[in-house]
N, CA, C and O atoms as a Maestro MAE file, in Angstrom:
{
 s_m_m2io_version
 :::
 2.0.0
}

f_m_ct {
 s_m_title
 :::
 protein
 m_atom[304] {
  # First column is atom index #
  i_m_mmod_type
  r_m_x_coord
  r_m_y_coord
  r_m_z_coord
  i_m_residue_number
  s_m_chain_name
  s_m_pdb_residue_name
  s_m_pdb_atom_name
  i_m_atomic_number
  :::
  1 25 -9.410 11.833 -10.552 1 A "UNK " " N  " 7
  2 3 -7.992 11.520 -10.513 1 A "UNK " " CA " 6
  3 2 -7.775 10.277 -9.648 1 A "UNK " " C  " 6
  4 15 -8.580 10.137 -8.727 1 A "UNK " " O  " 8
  5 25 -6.683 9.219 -9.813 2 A "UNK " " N  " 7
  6 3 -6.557 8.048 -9.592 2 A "UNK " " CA " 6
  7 2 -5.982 8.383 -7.816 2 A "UNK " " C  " 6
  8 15 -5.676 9.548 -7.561 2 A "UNK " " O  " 8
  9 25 -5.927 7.842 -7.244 3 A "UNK " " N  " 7
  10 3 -5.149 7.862 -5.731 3 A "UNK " " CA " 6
  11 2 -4.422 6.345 -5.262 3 A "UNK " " C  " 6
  12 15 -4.878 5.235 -5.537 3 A "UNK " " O  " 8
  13 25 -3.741 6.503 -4.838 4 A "UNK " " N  " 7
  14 3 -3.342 5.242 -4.125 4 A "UNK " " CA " 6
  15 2 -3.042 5.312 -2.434 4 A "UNK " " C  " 6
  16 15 -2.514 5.998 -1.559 4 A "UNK " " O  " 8
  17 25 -3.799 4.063 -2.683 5 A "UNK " " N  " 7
  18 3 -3.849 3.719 -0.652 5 A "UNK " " CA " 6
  19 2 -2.778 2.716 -0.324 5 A "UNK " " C  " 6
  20 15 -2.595 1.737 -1.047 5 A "UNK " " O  " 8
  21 25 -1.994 2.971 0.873 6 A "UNK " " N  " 7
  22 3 -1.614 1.628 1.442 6 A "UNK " " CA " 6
  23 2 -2.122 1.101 2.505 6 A "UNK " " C  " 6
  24 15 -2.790 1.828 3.241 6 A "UNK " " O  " 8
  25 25 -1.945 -0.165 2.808 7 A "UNK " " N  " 7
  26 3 -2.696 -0.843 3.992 7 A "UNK " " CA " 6
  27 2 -1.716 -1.757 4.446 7 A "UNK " " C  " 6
  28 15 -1.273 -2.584 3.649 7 A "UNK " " O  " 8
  29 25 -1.238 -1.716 5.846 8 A "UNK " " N  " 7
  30 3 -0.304 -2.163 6.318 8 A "UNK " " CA " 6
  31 2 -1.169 -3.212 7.004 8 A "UNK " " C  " 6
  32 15 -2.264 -3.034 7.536 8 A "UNK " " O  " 8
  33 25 -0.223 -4.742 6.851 9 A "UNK " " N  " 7
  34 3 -1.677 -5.454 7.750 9 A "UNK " " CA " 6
  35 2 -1.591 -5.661 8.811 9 A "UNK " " C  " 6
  36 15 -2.586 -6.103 9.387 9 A "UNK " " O  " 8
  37 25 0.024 -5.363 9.779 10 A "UNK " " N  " 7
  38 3 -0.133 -5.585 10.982 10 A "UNK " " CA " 6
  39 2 -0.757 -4.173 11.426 10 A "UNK " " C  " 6
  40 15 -0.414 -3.888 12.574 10 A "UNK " " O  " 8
  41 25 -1.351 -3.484 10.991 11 A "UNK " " N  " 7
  42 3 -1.879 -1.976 11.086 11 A "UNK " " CA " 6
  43 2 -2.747 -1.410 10.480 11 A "UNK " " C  " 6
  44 15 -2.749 -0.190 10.312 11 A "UNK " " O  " 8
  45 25 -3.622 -2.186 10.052 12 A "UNK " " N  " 7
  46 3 -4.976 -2.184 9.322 12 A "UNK " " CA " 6
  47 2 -5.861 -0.778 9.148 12 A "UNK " " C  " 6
  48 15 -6.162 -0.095 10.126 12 A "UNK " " O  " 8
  49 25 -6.206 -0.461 7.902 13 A "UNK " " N  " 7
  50 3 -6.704 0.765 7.792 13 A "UNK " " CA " 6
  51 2 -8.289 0.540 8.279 13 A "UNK " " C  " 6
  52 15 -8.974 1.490 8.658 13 A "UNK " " O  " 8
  53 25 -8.628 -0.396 8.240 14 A "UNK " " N  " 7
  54 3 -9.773 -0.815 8.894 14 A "UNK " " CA " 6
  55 2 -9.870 0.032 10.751 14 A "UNK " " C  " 6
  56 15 -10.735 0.729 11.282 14 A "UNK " " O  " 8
  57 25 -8.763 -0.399 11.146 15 A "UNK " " N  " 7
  58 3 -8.982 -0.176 12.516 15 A "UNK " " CA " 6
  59 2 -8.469 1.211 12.789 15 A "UNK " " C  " 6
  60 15 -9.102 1.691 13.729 15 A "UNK " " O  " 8
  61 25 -7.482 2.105 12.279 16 A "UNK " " N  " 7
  62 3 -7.349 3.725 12.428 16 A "UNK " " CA " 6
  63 2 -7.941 4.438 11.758 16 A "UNK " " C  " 6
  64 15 -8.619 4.212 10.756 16 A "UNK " " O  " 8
  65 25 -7.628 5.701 12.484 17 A "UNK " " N  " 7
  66 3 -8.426 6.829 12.571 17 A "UNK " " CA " 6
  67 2 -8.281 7.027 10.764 17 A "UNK " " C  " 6
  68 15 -7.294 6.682 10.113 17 A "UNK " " O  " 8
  69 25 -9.456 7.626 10.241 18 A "UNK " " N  " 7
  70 3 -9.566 8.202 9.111 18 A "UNK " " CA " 6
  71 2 -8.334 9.249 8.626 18 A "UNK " " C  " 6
  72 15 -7.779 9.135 7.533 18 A "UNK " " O  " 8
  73 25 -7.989 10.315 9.646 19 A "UNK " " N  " 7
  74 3 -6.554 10.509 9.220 19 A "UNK " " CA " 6
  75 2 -5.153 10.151 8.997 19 A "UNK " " C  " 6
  76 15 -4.262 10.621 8.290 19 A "UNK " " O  " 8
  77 25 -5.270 8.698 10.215 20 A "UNK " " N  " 7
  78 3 -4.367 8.060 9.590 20 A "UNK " " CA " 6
  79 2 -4.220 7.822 7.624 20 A "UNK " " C  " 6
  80 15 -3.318 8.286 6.927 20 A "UNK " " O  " 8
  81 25 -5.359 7.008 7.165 21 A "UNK " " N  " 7
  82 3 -5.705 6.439 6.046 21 A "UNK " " CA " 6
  83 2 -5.395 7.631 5.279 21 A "UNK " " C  " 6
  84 15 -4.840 7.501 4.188 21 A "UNK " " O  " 8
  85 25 -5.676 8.711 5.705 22 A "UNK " " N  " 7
  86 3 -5.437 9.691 4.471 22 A "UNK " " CA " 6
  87 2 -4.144 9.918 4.385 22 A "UNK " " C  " 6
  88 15 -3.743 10.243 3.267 22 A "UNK " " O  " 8
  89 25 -3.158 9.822 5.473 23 A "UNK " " N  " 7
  90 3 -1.421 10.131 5.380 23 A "UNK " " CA " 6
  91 2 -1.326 8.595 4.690 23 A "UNK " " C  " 6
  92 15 -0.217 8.380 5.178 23 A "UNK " " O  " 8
  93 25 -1.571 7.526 4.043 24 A "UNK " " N  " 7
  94 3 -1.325 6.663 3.721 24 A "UNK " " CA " 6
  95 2 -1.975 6.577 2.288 24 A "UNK " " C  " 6
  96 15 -1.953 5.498 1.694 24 A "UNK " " O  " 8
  97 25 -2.618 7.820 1.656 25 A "UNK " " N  " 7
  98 3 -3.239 8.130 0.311 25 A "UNK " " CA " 6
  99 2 -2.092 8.624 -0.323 25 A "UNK " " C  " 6
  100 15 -1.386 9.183 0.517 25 A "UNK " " O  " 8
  101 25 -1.589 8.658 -1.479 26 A "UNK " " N  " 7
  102 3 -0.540 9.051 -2.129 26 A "UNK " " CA " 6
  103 2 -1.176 9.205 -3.682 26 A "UNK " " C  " 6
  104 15 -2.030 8.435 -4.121 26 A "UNK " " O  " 8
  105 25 -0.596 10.358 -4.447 27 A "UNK " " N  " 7
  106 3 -0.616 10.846 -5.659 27 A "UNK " " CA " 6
  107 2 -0.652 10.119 -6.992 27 A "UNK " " C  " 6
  108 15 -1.413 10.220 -7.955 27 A "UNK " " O  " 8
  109 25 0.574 9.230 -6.711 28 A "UNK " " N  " 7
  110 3 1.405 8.330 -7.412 28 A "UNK " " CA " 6
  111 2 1.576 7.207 -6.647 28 A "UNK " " C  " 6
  112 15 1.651 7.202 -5.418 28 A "UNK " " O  " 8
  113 25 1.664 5.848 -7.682 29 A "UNK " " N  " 7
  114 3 2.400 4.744 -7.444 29 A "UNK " " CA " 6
  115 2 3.675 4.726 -6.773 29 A "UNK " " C  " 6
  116 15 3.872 3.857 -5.924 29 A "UNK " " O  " 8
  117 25 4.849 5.843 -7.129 30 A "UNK " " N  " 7
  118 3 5.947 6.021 -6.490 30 A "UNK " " CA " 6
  119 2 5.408 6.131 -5.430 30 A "UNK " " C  " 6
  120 15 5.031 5.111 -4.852 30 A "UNK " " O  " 8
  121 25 5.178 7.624 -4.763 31 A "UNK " " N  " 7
  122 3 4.627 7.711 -3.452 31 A "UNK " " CA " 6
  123 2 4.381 7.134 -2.509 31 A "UNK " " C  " 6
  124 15 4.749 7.364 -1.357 31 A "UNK " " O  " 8
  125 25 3.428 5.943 -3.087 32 A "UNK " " N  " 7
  126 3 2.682 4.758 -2.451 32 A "UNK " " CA " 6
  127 2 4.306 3.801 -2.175 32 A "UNK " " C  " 6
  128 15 4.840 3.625 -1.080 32 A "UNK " " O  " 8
  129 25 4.830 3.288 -3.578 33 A "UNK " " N  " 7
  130 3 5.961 2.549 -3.047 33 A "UNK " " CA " 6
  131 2 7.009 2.883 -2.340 33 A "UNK " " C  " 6
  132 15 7.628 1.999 -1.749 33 A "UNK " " O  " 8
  133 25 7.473 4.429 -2.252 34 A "UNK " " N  " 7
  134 3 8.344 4.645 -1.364 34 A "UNK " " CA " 6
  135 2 7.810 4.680 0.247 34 A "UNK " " C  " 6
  136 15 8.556 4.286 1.143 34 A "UNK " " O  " 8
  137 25 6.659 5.112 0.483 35 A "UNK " " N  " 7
  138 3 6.115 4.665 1.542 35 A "UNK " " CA " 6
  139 2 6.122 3.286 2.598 35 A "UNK " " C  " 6
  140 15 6.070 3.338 3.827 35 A "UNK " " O  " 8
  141 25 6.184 2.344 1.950 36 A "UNK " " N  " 7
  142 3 6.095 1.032 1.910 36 A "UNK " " CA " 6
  143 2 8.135 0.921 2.124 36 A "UNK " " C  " 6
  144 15 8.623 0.656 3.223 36 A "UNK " " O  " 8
  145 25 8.791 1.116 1.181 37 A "UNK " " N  " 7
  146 3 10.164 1.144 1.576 37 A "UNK " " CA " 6
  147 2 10.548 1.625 2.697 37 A "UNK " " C  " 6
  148 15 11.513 1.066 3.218 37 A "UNK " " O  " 8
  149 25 9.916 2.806 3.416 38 A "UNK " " N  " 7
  150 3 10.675 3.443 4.444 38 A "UNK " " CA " 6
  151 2 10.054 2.363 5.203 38 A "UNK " " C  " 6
  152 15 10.986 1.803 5.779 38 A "UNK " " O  " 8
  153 25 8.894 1.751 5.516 39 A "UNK " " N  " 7
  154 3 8.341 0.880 6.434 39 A "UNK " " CA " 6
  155 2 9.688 -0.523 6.443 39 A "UNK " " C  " 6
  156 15 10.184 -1.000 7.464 39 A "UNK " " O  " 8
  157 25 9.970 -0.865 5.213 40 A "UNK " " N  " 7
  158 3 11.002 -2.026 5.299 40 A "UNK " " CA " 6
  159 2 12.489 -1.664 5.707 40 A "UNK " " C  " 6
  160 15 13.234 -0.941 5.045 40 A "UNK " " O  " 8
  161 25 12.792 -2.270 6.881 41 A "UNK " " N  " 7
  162 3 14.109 -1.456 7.157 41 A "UNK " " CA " 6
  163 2 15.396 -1.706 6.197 41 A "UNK " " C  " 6
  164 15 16.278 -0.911 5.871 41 A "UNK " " O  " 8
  165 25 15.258 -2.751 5.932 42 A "UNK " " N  " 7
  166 3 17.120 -3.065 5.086 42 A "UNK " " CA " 6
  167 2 16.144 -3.331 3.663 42 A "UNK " " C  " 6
  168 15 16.141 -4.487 3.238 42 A "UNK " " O  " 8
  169 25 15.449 -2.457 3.036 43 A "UNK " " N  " 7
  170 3 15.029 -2.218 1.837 43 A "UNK " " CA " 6
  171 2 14.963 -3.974 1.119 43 A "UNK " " C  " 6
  172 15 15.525 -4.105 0.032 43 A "UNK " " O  " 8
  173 25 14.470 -4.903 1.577 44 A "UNK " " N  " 7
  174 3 14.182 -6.165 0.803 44 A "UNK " " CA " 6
  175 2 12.829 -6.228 0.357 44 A "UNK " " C  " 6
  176 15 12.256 -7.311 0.474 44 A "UNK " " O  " 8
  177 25 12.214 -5.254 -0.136 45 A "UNK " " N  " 7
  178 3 10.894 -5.166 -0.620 45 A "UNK " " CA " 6
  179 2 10.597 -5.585 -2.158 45 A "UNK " " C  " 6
  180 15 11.147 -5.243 -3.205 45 A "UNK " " O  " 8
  181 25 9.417 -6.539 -1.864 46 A "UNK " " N  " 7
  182 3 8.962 -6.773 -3.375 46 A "UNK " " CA " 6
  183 2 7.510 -5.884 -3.577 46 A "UNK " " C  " 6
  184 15 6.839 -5.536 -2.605 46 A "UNK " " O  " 8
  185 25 7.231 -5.654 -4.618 47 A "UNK " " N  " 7
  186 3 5.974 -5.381 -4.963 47 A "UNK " " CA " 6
  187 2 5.404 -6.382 -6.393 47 A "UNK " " C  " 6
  188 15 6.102 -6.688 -7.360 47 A "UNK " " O  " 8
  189 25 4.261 -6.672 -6.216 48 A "UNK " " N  " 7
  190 3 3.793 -8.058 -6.939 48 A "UNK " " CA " 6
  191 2 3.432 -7.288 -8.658 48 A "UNK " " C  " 6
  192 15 3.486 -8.002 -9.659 48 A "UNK " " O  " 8
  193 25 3.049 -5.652 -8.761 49 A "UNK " " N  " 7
  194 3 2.507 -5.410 -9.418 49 A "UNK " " CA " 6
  195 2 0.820 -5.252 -9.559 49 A "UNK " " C  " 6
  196 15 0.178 -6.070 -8.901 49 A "UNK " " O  " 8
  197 25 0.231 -4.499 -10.172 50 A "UNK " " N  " 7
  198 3 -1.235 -4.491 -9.293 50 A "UNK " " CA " 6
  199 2 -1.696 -5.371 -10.679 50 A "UNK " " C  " 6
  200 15 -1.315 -5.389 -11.849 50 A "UNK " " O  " 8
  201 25 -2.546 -5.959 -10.028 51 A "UNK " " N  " 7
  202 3 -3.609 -7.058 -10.862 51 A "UNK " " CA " 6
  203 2 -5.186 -6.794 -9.766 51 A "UNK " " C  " 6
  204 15 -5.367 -6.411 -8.610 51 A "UNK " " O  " 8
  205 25 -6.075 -7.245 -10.901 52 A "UNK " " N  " 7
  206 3 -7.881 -7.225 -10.923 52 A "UNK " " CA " 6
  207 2 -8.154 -7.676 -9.704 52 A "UNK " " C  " 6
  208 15 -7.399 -8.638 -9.559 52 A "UNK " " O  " 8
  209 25 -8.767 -7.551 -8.781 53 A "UNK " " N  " 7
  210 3 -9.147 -8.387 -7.742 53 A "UNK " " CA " 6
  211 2 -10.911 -7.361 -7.681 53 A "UNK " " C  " 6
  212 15 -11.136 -6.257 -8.176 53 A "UNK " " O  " 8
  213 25 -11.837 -8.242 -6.913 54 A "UNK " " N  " 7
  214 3 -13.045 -7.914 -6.857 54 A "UNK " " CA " 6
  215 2 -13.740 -6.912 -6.692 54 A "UNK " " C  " 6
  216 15 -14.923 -6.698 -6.960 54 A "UNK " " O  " 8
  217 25 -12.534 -5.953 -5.986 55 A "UNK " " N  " 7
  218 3 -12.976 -4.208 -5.426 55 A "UNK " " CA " 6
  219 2 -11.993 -3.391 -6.161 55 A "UNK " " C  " 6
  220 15 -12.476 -2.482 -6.836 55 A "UNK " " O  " 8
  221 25 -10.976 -3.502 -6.166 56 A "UNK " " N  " 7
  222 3 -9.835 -3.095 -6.351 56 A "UNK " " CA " 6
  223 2 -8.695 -3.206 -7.270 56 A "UNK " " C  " 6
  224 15 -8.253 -4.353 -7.192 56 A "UNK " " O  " 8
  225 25 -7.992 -2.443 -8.163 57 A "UNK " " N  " 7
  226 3 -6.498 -3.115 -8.669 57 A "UNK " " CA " 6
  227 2 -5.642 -2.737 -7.287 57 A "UNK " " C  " 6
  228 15 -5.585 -1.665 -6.683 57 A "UNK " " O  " 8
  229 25 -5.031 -3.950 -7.025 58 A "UNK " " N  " 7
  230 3 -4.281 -4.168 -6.045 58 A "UNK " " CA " 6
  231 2 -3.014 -4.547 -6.272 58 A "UNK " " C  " 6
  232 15 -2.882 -5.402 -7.149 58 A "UNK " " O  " 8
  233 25 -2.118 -4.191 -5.779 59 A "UNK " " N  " 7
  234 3 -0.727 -4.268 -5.485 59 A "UNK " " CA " 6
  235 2 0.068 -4.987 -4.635 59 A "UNK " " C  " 6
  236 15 0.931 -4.312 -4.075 59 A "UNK " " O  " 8
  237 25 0.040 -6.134 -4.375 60 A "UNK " " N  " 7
  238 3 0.794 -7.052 -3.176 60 A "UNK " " CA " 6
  239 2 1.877 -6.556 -2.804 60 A "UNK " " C  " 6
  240 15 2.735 -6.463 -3.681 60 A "UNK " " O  " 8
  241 25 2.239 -6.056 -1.369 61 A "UNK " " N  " 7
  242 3 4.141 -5.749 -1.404 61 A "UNK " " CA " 6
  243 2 4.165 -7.154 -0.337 61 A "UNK " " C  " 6
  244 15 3.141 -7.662 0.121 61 A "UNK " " O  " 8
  245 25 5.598 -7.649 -0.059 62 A "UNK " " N  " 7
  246 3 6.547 -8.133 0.745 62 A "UNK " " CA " 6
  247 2 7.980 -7.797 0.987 62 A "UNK " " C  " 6
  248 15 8.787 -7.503 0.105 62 A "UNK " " O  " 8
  249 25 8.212 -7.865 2.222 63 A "UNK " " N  " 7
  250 3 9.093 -7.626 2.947 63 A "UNK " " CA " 6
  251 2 9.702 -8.521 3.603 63 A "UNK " " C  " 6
  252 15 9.168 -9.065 4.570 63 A "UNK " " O  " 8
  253 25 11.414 -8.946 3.019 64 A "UNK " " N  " 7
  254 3 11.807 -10.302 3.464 64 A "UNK " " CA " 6
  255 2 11.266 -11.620 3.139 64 A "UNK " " C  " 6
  256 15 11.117 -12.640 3.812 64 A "UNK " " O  " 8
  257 25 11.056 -11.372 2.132 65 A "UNK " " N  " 7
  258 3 9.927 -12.752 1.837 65 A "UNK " " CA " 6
  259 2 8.494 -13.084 2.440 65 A "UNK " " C  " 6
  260 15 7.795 -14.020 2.051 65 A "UNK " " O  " 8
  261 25 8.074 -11.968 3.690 66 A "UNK " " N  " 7
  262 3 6.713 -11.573 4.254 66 A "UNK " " CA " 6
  263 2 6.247 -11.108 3.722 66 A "UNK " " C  " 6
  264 15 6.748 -10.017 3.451 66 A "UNK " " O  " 8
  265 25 4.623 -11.494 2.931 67 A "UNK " " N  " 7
  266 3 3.463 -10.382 2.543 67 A "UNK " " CA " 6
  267 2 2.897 -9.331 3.863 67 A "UNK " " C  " 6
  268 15 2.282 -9.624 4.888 67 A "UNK " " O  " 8
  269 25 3.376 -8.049 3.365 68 A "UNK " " N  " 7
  270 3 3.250 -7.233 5.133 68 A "UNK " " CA " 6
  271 2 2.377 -6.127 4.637 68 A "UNK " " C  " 6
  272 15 2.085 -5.264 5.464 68 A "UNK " " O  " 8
  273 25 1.888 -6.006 3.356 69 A "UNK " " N  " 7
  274 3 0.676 -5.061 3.106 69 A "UNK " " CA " 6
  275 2 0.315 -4.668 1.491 69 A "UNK " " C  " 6
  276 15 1.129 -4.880 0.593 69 A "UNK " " O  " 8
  277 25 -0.850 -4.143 1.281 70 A "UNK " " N  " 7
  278 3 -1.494 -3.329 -0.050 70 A "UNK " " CA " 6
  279 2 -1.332 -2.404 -0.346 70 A "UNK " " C  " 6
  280 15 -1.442 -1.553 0.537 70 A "UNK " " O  " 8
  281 25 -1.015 -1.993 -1.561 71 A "UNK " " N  " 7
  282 3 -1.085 -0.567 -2.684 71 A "UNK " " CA " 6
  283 2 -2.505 -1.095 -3.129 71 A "UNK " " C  " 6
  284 15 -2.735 -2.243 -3.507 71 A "UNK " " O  " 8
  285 25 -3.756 0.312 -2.981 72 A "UNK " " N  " 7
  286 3 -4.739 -0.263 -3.833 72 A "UNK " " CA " 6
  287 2 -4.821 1.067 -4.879 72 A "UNK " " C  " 6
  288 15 -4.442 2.206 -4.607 72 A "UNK " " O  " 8
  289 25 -5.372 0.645 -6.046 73 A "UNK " " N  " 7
  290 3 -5.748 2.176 -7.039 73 A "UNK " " CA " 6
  291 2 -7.041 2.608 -6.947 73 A "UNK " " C  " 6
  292 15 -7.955 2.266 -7.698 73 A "UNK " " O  " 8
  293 25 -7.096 3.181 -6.244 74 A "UNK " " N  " 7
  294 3 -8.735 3.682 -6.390 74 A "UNK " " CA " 6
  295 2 -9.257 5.172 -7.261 74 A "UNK " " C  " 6
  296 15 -8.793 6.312 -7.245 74 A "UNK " " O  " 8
  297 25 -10.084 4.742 -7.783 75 A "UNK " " N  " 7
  298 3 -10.337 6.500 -8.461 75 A "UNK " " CA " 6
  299 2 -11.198 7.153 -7.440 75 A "UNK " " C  " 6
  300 15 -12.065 6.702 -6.692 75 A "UNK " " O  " 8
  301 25 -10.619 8.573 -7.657 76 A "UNK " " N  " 7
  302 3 -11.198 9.524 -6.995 76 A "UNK " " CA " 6
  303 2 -12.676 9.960 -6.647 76 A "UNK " " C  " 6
  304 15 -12.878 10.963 -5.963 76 A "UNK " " O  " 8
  :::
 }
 m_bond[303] {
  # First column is bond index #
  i_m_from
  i_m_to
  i_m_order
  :::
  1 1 2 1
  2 2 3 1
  3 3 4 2
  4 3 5 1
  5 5 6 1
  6 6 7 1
  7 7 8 2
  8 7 9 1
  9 9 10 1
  10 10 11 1
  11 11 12 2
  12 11 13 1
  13 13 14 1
  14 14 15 1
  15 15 16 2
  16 15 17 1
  17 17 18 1
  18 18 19 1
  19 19 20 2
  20 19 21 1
  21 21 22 1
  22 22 23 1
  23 23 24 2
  24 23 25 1
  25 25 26 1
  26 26 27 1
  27 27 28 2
  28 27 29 1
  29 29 30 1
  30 30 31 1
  31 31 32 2
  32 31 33 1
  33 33 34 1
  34 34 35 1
  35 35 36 2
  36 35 37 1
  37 37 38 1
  38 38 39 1
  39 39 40 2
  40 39 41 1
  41 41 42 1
  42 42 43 1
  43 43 44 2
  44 43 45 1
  45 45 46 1
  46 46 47 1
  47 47 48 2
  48 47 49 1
  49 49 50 1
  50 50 51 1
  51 51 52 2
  52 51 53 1
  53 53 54 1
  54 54 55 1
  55 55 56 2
  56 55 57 1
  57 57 58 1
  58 58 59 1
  59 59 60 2
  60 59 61 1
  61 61 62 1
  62 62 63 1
  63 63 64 2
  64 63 65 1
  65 65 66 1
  66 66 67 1
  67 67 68 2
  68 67 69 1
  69 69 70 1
  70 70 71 1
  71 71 72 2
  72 71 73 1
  73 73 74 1
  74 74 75 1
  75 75 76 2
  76 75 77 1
  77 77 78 1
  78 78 79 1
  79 79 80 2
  80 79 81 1
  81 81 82 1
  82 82 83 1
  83 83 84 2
  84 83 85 1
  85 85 86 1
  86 86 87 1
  87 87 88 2
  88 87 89 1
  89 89 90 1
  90 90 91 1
  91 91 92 2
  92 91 93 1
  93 93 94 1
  94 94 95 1
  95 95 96 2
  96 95 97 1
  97 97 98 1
  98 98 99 1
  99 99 100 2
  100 99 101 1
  101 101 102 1
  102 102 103 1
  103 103 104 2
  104 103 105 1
  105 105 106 1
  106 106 107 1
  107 107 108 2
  108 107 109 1
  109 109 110 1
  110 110 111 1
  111 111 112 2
  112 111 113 1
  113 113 114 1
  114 114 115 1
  115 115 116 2
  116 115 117 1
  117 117 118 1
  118 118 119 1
  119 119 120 2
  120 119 121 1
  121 121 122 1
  122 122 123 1
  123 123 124 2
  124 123 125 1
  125 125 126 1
  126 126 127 1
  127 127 128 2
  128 127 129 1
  129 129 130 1
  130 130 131 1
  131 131 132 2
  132 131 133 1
  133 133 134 1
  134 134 135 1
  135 135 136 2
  136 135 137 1
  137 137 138 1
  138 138 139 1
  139 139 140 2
  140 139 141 1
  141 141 142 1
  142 142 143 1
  143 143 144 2
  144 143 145 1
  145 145 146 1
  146 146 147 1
  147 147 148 2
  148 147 149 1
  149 149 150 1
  150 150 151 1
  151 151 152 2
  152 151 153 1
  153 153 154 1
  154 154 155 1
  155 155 156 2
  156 155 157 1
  157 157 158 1
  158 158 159 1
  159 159 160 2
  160 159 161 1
  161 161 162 1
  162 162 163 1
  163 163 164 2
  164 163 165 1
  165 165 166 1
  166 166 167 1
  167 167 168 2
  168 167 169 1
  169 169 170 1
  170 170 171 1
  171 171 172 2
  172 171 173 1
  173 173 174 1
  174 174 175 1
  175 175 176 2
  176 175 177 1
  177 177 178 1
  178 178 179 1
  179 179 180 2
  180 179 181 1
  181 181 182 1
  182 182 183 1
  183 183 184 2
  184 183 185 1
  185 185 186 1
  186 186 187 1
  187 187 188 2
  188 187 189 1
  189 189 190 1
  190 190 191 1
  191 191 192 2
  192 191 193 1
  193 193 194 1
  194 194 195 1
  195 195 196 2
  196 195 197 1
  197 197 198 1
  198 198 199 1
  199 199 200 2
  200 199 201 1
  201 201 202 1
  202 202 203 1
  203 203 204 2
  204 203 205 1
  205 205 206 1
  206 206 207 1
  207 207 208 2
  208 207 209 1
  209 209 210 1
  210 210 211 1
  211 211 212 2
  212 211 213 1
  213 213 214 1
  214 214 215 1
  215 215 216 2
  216 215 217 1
  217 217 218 1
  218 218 219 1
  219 219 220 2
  220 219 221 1
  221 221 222 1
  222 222 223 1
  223 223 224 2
  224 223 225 1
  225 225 226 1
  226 226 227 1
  227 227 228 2
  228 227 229 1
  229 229 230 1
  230 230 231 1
  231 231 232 2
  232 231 233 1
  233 233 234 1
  234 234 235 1
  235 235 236 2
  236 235 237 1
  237 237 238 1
  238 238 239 1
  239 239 240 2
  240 239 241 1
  241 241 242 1
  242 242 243 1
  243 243 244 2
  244 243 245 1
  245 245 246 1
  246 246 247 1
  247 247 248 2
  248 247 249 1
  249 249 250 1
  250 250 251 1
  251 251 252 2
  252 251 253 1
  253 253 254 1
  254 254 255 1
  255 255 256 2
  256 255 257 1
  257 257 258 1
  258 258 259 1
  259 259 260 2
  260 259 261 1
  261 261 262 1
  262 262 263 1
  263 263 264 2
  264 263 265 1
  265 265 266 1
  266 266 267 1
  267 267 268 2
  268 267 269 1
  269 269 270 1
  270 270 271 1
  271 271 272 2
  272 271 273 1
  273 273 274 1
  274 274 275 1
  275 275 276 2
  276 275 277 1
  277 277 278 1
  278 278 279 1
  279 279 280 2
  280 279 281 1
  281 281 282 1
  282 282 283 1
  283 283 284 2
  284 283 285 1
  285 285 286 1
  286 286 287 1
  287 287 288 2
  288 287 289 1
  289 289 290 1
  290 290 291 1
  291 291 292 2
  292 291 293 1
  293 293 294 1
  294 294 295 1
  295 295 296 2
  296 295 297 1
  297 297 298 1
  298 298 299 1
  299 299 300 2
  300 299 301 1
  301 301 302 1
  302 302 303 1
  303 303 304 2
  :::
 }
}
């Protein structure tokens, strides 16, 4: 089954705890994007849509016209 991760970049899943990363795993694409909304306070969020990249289909969001983190799809 498919999962989706987010990765916040001033908050890098790189650098927290493994349970963090897992409260940041979501079911669904919704999931994943409402996640990402509650992070943007006055809701000006874009999401780019996920396209091919080398590891991953990835998802660009911005906030305010800031790129501020990833939706990735990973299979299970």
């Amino acid at each position: 089954m498919t999962h989706y991760v987010c990765d916040l970049y001033g908050n890098t899943n790189w650098k927290i705890p493994v349970e963090e990363v897992a409260a940041r795993t979501f079911n669904t694409e919704q999931e994943a994007q409402q996640w990402f909304q509650e992070k943007c306070s006055d809701n000006s969020i874009e999401f780019s849509g996920f396209h091919d990249t080398e590891r991953y289909v990835t998802n660009w969001v911005s906030c305010n016209g800031k790129e501020v983190g990833e939706i990735t799809k990973r299979p299970t």
